[in-house]
C-alpha positions, 0 to 999 in steps of 0.5 A: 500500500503507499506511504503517505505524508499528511501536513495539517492546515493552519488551525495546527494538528487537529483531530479532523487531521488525525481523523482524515488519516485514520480513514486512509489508514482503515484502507491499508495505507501508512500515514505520517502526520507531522506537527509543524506546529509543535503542539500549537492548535488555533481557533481560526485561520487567521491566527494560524497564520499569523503564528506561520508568519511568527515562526517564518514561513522558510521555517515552516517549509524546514520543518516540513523537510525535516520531518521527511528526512528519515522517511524513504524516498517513495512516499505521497505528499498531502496537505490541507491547505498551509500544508500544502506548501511543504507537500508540493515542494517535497512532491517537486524537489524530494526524489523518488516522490510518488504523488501528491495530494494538494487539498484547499490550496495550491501554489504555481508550480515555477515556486519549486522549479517544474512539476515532475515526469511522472508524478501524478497529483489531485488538487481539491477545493470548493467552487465558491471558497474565497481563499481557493479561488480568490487568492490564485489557487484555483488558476495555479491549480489549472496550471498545474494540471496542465504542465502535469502528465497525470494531474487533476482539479476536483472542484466541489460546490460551496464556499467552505474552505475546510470542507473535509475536516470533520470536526469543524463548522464548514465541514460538508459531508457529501463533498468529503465523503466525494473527496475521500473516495477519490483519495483512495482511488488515487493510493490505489493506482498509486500502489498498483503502479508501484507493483508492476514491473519494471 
């Protein structure tokens, strides 16, 4: 099954992270779940990142890297929005990267150079959500999906940012049952592409 690397979003490693990668765990996979945050948790996304901006942004992004080190090479970069900087530039500087999983977020791909041969990704993220589309994600994303050889935008109606994180207010059960459904898919063909031969 594949390994996968989860980076939290701004509210710091919540229960509706650790709740989302218990669910790939039930289908077999291993996830590591990082805390950038060193045990900080905050009650909204403004104070998330404003503490991102407190401890610097290049050292949220070590702190990603760091986390990584030990691990091997072949793993599936994910990340809930502030955690999607540190799982696409893994997914595009770490070889060996396997996939990556792009939730709430998405930055252009010239950030950390070009998207990788080979390196299959999703992009998730509500239609209406003013951060996603407001803010560039959207078009990095449809940039992004372009450039890539095998990539895809799942766009989910709403305006919700944290659509999937099932312990908060804008969590929207249909779009995240859709959302997770199309993850394990994606480790499934993940996995059987790691087992064929060569």
């Amino acid at each position: 099954m594949a390994e996968v690397v989860l980076f939290h979003h701004a509210l710091g490693l919540t229960p509706g992270t650790s709740a989302f990668a218990d669910e790939l765990r039930a289908a077999g996979h291993t996830v590591h779940t990082p805390d950038l945050f060193e045990g900080r948790t905050f009650a909204t996304i403004e104070e998330g990142v404003g503490h991102a901006g407190e401890i610097g942004w290049g050292e949220v992004m070590e702190r990603g890297a760091r986390a990584v080190e030990a691990l091997p090479a072949d793993l599936v970069y994910a990340g809930f929005s502030l955690g999607v900087l540190p799982a696409q530039m893994l997914a595009q500087t770490r070889s060996g990267a396997r996939g990556a999983l792009l939730f709430y977020s998405c930055v252009p791909t010239s950030e950390f150079g070009s998207w990788p041969d080979g390196v299959p990704a999703q992009v998730h993220g509500m239609d209406a959500d003013p951060i996603f589309v407001d803010e560039g994600d959207v078009d990095a994303a449809r940039a992004l999906v372009e450039e890539a050889e095998d990539a895809e935008l799942f766009l989910y109606p709403g305006d919700q940012h944290y659509f999937a994180d099932s312990t908060l207010p804008s969590y929207d059960p249909e779009a995240a049952a859709l959302l997770t459904r199309r993850v394990l898919d994606f480790l499934a063909a993940v996995d059987e592409r790691a087992r064929r031969p060569r």
